[in-house]
C-alpha positions in Angstrom: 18.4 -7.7 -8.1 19.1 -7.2 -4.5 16.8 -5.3 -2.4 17.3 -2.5 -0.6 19.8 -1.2 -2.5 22.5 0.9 -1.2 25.1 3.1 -2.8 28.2 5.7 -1.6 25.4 8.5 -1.6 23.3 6.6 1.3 26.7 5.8 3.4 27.8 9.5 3.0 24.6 10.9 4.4 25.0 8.2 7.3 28.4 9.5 8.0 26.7 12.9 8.4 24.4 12.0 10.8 27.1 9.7 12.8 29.9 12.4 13.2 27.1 15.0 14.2 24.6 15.0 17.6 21.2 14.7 16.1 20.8 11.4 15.6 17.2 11.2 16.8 14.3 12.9 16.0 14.9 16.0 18.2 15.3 18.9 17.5 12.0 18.2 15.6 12.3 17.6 12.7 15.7 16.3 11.9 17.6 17.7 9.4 17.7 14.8 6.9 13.9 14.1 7.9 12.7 17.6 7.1 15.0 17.7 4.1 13.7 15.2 2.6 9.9 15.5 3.7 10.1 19.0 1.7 11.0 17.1 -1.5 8.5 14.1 -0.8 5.7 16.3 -0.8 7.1 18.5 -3.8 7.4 15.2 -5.8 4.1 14.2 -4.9 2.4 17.5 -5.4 1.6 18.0 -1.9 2.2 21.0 0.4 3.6 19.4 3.1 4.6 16.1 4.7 5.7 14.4 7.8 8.0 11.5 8.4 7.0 9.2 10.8 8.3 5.7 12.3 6.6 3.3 10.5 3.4 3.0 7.7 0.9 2.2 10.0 1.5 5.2 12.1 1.1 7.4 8.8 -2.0 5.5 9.1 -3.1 5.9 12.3 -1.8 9.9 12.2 -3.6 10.8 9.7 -6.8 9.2 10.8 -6.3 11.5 14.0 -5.9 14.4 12.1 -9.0 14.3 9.5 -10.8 13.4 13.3 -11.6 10.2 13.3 -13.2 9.5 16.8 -14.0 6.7 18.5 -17.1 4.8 17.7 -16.4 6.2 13.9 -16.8 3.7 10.9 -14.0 4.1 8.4 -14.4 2.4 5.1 -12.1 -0.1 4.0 -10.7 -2.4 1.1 -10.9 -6.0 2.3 -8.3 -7.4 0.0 -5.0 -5.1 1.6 -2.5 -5.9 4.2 -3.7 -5.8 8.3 -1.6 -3.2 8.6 -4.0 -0.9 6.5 -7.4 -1.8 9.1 -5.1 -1.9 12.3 -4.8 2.0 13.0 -8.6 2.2 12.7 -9.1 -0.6 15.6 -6.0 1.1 17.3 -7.8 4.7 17.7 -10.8 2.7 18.7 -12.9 3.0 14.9 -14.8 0.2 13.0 -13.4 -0.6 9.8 -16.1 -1.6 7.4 -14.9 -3.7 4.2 -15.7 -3.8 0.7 -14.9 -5.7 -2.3 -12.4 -4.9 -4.6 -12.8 -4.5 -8.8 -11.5 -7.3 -10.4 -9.9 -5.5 -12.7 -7.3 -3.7 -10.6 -7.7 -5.5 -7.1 -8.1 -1.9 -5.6 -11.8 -0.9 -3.4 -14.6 -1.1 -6.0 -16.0 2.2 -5.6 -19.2 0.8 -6.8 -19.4 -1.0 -3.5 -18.9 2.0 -1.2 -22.3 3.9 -1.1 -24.3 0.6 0.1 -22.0 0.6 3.2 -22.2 3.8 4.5 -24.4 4.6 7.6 -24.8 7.6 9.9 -21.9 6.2 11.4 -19.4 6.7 8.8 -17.0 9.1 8.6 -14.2 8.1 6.2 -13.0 6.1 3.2 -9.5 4.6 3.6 -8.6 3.6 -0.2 -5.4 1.7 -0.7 -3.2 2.0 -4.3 -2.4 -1.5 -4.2 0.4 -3.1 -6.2 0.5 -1.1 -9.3 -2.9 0.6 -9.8 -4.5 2.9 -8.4 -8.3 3.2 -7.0 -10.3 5.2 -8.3 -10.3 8.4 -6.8 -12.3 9.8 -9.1 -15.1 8.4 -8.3 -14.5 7.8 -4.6 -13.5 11.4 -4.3 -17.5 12.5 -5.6 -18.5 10.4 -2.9 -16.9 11.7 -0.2 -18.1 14.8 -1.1 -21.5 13.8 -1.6 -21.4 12.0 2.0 -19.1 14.7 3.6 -16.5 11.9 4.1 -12.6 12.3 5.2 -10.5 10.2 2.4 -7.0 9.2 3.9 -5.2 7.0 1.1 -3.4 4.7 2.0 0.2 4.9 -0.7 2.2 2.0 0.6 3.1 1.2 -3.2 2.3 4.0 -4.5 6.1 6.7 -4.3 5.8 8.6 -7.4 3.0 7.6 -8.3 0.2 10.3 -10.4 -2.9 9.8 -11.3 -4.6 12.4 -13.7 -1.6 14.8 -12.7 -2.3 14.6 -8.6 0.7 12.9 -6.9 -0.7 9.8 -4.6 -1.9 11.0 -1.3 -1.8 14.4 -2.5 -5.8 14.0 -3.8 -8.0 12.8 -0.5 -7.2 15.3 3.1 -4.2 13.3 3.7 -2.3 10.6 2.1 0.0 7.5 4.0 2.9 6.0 2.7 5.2 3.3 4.0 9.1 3.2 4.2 9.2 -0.5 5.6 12.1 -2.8 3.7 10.0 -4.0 1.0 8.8 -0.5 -0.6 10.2 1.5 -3.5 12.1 3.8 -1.0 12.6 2.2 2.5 14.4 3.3 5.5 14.0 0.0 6.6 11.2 1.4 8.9 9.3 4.6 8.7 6.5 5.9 7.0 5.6 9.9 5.8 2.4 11.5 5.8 1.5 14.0 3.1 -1.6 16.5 2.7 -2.3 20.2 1.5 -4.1 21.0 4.6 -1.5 22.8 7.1 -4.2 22.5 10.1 -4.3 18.7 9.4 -0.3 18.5 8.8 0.2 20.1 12.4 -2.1 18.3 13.7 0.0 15.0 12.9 3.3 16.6 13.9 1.8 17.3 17.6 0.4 13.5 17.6 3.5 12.2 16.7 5.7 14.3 18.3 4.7 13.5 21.6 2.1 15.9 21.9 4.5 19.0 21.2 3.3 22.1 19.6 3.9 21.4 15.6 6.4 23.5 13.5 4.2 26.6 12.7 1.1 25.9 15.2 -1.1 28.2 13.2 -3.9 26.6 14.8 -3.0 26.1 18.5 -4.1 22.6 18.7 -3.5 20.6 21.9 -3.6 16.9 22.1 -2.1 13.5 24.1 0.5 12.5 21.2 3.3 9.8 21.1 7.1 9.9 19.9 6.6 8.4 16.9 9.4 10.7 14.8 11.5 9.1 12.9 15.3 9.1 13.7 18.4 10.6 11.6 19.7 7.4 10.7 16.9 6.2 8.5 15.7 9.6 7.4 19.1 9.6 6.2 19.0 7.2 3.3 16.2 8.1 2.4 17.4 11.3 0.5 19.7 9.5 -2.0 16.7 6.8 -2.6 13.7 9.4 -3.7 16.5 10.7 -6.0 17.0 8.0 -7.2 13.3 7.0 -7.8 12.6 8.7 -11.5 15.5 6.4 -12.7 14.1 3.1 -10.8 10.5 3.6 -11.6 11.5 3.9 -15.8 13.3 1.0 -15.8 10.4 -1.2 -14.1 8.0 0.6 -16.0 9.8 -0.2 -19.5 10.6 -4.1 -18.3 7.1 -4.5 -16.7 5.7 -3.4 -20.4 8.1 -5.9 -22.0 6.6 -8.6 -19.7 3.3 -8.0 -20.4 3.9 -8.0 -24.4 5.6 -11.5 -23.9 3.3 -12.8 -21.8 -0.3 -11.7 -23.1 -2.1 -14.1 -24.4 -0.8 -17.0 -22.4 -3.0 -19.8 -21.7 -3.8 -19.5 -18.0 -2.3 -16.1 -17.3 -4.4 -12.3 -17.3 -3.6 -8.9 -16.9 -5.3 -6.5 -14.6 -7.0 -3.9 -16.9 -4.7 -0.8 -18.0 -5.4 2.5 -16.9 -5.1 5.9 -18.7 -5.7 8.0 -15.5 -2.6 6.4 -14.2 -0.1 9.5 -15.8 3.2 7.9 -13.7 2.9 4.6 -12.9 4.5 3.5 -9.2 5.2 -0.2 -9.8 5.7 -2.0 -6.5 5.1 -5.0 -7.9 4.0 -6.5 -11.0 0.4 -8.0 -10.3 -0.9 -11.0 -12.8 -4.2 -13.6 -12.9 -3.7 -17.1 -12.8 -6.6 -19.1 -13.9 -6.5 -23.0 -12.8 -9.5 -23.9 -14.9 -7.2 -22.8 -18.1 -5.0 -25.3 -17.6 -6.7 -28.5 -16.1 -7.1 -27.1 -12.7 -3.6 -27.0 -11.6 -3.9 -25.3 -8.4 -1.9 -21.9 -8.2 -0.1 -22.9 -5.7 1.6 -25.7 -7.8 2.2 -22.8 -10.0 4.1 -20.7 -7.4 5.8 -24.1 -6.1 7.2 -24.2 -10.0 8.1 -20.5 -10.6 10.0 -21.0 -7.4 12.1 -24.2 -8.7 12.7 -22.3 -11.4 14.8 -19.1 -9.7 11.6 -16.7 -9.6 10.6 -15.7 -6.7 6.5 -14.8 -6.2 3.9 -15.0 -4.3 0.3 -16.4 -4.2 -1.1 -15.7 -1.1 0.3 -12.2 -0.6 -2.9 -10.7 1.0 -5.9 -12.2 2.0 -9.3 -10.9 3.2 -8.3 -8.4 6.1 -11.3 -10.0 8.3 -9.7 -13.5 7.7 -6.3 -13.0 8.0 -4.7 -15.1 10.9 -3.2 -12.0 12.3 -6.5 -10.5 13.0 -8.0 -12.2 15.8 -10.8 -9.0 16.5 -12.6 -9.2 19.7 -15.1 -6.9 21.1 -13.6 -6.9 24.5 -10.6 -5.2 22.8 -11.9 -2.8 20.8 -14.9 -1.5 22.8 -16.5 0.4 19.8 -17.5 -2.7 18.0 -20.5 -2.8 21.1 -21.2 0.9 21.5 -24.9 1.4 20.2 -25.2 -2.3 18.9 -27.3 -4.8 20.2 -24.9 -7.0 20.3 -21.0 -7.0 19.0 -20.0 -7.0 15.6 -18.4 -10.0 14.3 -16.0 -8.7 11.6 -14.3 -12.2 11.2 -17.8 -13.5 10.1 -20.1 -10.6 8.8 -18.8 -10.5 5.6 -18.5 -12.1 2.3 -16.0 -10.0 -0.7 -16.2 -12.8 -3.4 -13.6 -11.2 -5.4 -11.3 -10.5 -2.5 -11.2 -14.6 -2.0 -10.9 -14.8 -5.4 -7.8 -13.2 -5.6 -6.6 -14.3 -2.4 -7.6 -17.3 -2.8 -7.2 -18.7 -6.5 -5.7 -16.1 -8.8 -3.6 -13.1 -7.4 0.2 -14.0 -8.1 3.1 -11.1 -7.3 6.0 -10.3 -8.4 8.4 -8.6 -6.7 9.6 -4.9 -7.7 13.2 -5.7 -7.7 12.7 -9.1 -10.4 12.2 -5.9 -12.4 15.1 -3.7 -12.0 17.6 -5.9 -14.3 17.5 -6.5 -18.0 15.2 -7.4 -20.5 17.2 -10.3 -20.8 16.4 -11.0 -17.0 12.3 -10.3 -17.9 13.0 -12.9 -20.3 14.1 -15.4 -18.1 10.9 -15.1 -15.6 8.5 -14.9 -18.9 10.5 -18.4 -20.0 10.0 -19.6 -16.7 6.4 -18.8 -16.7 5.8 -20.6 -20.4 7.7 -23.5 -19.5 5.2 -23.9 -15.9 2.5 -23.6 -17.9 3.5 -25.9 -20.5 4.4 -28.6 -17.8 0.8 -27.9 -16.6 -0.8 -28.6 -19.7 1.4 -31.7 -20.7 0.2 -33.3 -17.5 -3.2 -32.2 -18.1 -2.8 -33.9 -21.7 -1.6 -36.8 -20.4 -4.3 -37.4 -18.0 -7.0 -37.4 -20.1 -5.4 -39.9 -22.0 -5.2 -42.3 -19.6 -8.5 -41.6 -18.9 
């Protein structure tokens, strides 16, 4: 299925904002922006929310707001995209990184405790892919510590856990609107919280520094334009309405493709979670274990799938700290010397065995559109999969015999 999706409800708002004169972001808001912020937060039982340019100014906004200062530590999942770590760099913070759980490729909140230090001020949790982490547990210790939790909800639109819309459970929550995600704008992001002093606070930052809407607290502060514009606030309307309907229909073919393709050699499932009451499936998230079937690398895998009309991915994230697109140095970002003896070396001070596992050897994604067809299209990728892994093992067969 082709994604983004457009229909005569996203041209129709367009054609509002053409034939009218606020096609930016001023007056602040917009009117398709606010409109639709109001029913973002609503559906994600939140109080308010913000639309902003991009996801990684959510980010970096709603760092700002909790007060996240330079020289503050903010704790971090190492297996997510750069995109989650750069807004802490960007407002001059240390990002700290733990593993993820194996079982849902989210921060392992067992992890978190043994890196905190007097430094530390927040814990930036990311949903990834179609679980959630768990904020549960994460939420006790930030409460223990006295911790901020931003979450970061690029995949997570509509998502609930235990009743509490993503984003709506830490101070403030992050989403993403980039071309990829289960509502897009093509760019843009929204940030969401119940705290009104931290929502204004996020307005004036990215507002250019303006007074927010209501300014019940008088805050001042340097702030950037960073409002998103008519034109993509526009189709975004249309698109959240249409999210209950999207999210069944992945959610009833990503259950028919798990039925079909549990128990296949070579292929797990990341563990299933009750807590999650409405799952947001930005992509469907599987194992692929070489050993299983004669050490066929996973790439070979993804190099088959792909031959056979399914598009997925292997290396979709790696390790934030070696990721090629995060060439850290101290001279940059000054607060990886303040107080240190010398500078911290994040490209080679840590070790997250299961983040390079799933980097590395197992993760494979599937897209969220390969799930918006028919179960007769859910077939065809599950086929496709048997039939790779079936290859795999006939060449596995063989060469033994000829050894």
């Amino acid at each position: 299925t082709q994604w983004p999706m457009a229909t005569q409800a996203e041209a129709d708002a367009l054609l509002d904002v053409l034939h009218g004169t606020g096609w930016g972001g001023q007056p602040f808001p917009g009117k398709h922006a606010a409109a639709f912020a109001k029913k973002f937060a609503e559906v994600h039982t939140a109080k308010y929310a913000q639309c902003v340019n991009t996801g990684t100014v959510a980010i970096q906004a709603a760092l700002k707001a909790v007060g996240i200062k330079p020289g503050d530590e903010v704790i971090c999942p190492a297996y997510t995209w750069e995109g989650t770590v750069g807004p802490v760099l960007l407002i001059n913070a240390v990002p700290v990184f733990v593993d993820i759980d194996p079982e849902t490729y989210c921060m392992d909140w067992r992890k978190i405790e043994q890196a905190i230090t007097p430094k530390t001020k927040a814990i930036l949790p990311v949903h990834l892919g179609m679980r959630f982490a768990d904020m549960d547990e994460i939420l006790k210790i930030a409460k223990k510590h006295n911790l901020k939790v931003v979450e970061d909800c690029a995949h997570a639109h509509g998502g609930v856990w235990n009743g509490k819309g993503a984003g709506s459970m830490g101070d403030v929550g992050a989403f993403s609107f980039q071309s990829s995600k289960l509502i897009t704008s093509g760019e843009g992001g929204c940030v969401i919280t119940n705290n009104l002093e931290y929502m204004e606070l996020v307005q004036s930052y990215i507002n250019a520094g303006r007074a927010s809407v209501t300014d019940q607290h008088k805050h001042r502060i340097i702030g950037f334009n960073y409002r998103l514009g008519e034109f993509q606030a526009a189709v975004l309307g249309p698109q959240l309405d249409r999210l209950p309907q999207h999210s069944a229909t992945r959610t009833r073919n990503m259950k028919h493709f798990e039925d079909r393709v549990k128990g296949t050699t070579g292929i797990g499932l990341l563990k299933p979670e009750p807590r999650i009451t409405r799952t947001a499936p930005y992509g469907y998230v599987m194992k692929y274990f070489a050993d299983q079937v004669g050490g066929i690398p996973r790439a070979n895998f993804v190099a088959a799938m792909q031959l056979e009309g399914v598009h997925c991915d292997g290396l979709f994230y790696e390790p934030v700290y070696k990721s090629s697109l995060f060439p850290v140095k101290s001279e940059d970002f000054p607060a990886l010397s303040w107080g240190r003896e010398k500078p911290l070396d994040l490209r080679n001070m840590y070790s997250c065995p299961e983040s390079d596992r799933a980097a590395y050897q197992e993760g494979v994604w599937f897209p969220h559109q390969h799930f918006l067809g028919s179960i007769a299209d859910v077939d065809d990728i599950v086929n496709a999969i048997h039939k790779v892994i079936e290859r795999s093992e006939e060449r596995r067969v063989g060469k033994e015999c000829r050894s």
